[in-house]
C-alpha positions in Angstrom: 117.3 92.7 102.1 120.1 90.4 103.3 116.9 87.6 104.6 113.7 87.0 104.0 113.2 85.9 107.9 114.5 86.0 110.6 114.5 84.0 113.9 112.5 85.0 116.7 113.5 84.1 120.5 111.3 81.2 120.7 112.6 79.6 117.6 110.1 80.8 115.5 110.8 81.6 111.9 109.2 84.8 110.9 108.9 86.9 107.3 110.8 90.1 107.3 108.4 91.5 104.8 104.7 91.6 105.0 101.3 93.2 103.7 99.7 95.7 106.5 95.6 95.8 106.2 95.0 99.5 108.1 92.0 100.7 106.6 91.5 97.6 103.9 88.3 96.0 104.0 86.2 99.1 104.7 84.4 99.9 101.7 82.2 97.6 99.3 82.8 99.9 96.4 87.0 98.8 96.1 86.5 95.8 98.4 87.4 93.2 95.3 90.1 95.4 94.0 92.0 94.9 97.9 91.4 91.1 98.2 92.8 90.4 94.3 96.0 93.0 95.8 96.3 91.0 98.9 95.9 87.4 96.6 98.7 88.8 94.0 100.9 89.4 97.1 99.8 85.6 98.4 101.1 84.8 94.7 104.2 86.7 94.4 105.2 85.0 97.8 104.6 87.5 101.0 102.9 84.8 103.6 102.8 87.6 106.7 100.3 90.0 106.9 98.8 92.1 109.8 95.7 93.3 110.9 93.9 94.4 114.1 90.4 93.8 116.1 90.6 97.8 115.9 90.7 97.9 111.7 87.2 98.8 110.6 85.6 97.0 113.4 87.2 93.5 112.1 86.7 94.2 108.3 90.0 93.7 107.3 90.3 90.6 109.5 86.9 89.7 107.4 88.7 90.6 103.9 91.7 88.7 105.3 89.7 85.7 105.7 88.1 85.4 102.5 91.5 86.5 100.9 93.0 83.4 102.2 90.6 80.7 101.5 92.8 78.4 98.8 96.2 79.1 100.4 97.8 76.7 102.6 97.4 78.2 106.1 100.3 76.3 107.5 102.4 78.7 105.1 101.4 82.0 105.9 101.5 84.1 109.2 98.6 85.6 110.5 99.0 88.6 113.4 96.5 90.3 114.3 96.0 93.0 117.2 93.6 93.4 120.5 92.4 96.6 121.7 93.8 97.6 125.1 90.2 97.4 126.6 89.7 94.0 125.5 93.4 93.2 127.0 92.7 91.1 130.0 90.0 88.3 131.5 87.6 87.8 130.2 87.3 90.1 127.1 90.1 88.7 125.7 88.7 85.5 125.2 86.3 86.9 122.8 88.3 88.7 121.3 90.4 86.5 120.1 87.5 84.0 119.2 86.2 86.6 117.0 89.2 87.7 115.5 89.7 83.6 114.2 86.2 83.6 113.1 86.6 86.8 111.5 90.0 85.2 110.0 88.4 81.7 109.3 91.4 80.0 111.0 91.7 78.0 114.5 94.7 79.7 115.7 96.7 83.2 114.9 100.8 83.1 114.8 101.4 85.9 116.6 98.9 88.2 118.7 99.7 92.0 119.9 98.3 94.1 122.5 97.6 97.1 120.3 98.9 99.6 123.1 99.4 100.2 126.4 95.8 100.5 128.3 94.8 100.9 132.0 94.4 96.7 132.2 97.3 96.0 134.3 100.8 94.2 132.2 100.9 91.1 134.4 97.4 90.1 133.1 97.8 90.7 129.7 100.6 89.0 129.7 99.3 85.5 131.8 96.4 85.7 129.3 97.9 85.8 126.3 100.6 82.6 127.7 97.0 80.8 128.4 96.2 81.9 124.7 99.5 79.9 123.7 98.5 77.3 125.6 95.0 76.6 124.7 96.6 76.6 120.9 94.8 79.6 120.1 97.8 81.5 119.2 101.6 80.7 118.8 103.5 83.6 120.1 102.5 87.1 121.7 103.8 90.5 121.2 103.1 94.2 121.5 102.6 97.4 119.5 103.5 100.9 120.5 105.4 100.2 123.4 108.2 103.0 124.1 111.8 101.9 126.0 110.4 102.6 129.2 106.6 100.6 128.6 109.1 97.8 127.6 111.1 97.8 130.5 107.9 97.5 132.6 106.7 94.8 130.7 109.9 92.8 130.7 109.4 93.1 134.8 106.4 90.7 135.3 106.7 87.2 134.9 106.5 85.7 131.3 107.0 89.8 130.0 110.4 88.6 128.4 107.9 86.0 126.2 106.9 89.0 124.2 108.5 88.5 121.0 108.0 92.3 119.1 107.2 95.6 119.3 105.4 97.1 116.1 106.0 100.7 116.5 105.8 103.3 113.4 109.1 103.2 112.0 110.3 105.2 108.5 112.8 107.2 106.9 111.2 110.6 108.6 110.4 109.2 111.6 113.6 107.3 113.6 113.1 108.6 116.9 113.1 105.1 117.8 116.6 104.6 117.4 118.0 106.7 119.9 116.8 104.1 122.4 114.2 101.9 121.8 115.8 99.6 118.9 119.0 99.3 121.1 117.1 98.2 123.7 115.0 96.0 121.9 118.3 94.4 119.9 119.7 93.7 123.3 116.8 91.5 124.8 116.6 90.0 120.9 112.9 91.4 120.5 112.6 92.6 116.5 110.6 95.6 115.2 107.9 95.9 113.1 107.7 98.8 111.0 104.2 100.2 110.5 103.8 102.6 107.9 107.5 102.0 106.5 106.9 104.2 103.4 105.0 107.5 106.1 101.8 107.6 106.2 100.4 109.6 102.8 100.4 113.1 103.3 103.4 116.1 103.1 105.8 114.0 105.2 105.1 111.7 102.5 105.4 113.9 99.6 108.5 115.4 100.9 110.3 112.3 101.7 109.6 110.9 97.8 110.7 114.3 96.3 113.8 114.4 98.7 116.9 114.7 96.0 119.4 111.6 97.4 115.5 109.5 97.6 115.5 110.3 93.8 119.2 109.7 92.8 119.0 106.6 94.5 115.9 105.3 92.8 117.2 106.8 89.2 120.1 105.2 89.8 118.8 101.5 90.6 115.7 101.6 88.6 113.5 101.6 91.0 110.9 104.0 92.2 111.5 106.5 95.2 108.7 104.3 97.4 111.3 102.1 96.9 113.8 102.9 98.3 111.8 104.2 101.5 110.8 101.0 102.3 114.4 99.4 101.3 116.1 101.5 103.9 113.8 100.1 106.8 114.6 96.5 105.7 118.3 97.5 105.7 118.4 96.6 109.7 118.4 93.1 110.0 116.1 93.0 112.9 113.4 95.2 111.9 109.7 93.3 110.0 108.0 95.8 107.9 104.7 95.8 106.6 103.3 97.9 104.3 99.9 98.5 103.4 98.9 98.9 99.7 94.9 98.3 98.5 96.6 98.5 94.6 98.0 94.8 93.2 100.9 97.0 91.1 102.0 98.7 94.4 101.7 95.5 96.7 104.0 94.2 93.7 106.5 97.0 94.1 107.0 96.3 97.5 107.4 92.3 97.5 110.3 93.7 94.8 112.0 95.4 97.6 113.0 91.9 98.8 116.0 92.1 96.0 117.3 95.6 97.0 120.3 96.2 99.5 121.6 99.7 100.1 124.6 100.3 99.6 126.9 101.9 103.0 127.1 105.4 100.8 123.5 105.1 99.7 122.3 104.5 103.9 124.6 107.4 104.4 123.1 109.4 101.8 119.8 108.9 103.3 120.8 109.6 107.2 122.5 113.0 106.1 119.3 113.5 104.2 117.4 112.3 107.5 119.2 112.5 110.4 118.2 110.4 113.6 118.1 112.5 116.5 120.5 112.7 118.9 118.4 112.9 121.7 115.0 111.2 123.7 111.7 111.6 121.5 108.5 110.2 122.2 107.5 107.6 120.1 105.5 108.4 117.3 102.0 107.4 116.9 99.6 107.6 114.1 
């Protein structure tokens, strides 16, 4: 990874590399084994991590919370999401004073509207510039917006304020950069990258066995995960946060930091998994 930030449109400096929390928090019996995961990435340096109202009803924001207690706040940033439903006046209001509570913090650095719901753009968007004006959060941005939900948003006043779309992004899965990243590089909005190393399951499973995945990780030492999540962070302006409940696997990512592929290894990897060459709807999990 040629930086470890990068420098959003409002001047703000934000981590390429973070910690995602889907599904963390959820269940007492491995509820101690997560937060000592999420501390040893606190340790080993990540400062971003993600979350959502959505993620067990506020559970991971609650495991988030206690996780951080001891860390300087002013060094980490804190994003969290808000359901659609919950997108406009009033609910938001709550919603955001729950997620802080739930966080045990006074403000969030960056707030996303989770996707696109029936509560009109314009609103969102006014509510979450009153957000960063009350102080209760310091930028705004979006998740699971395609090029043409972007487009609409950009539209309405303030809309050009958002400052990133978190879409799914991976190896398997680069529908999005037919047209969506171009357009998003051109109006200087970055990606994040959920579920950078695929979601587990035979997309998974194929991607890890894939043969140039494996000569590449043989051949740097590293392990095929790896190089999954290497290849997102090769694009300068894409944020990627994995999830991991495991401190050895939270570990292996933060190491990911130090890996650049090569030009022959990226184009290794894109004859392997070929963008497509034509619209696809963004993918959703």
């Amino acid at each position: 990874m040629s930086d470890l930030y990068l420098t959003l449109k409002n001047g703000m400096k934000m981590p390429r590399l973070g910690m995602g929390t889907w599904m963390l928090g959820e269940h007492l019996s491995i509820y101690q084994q997560e937060k000592k995961a999420l501390q040893a990435g606190l340790d080993a340096g990540f400062t971003l991590i993600d979350t959502a109202e959505m993620y067990g009803n506020g559970l991971s924001e609650k495991l988030i919370g206690d996780t951080i207690q001891g860390y300087s706040r002013e060094k980490l940033f804190l994003v969290s999401k808000v359901y659609p439903h919950n997108a406009g006046r009033p609910q938001i209001y709550d919603s955001i004073d729950q997620t802080l509570h739930n966080l045990k913090t006074d403000y969030l650095d960056m707030y996303l509207l989770h996707w696109r719901g029936s509560i009109p753009l314009e609103e969102t968007v006014d509510a979450m510039e009153e957000l960063v004006k009350k102080g209760k959060i310091r930028s705004w941005g979006v998740s699971n917006l395609d090029t043409s939900d972007m487009k609409d948003l950009f539209s309405v006043p303030n809309g050009d304020h958002c400052q990133v779309d978190q879409v799914l992004y991976h190896l398997g899965s680069r529908g999005i950069e037919y047209d969506l990243m171009p357009w998003l590089e051109e109006h200087q909005t970055p990606i994040m990258a959920y579920c950078p190393l695929a979601q587990a399951g035979s997309l998974q499973r194929s991607l890890l066995k894939n043969k140039e995945v494996q000569k590449i990780a043989k051949a740097r030492g590293i392990t095929p995960m790896q190089v999954l999540l290497a290849f997102v962070l090769r694009k300068d302006q894409v944020i990627a946060i994995p999830r991991s409940g495991r401190t050895e696997h939270v570990l292996q990512n933060w190491a990911v930091k130090d890996v650049v592929l090569t030009d022959e290894e990226y184009a290794a990897l894109d004859r392997a998994f070929p963008a497509p060459e034509h619209k696809t709807y963004l993918d959703i999990v």
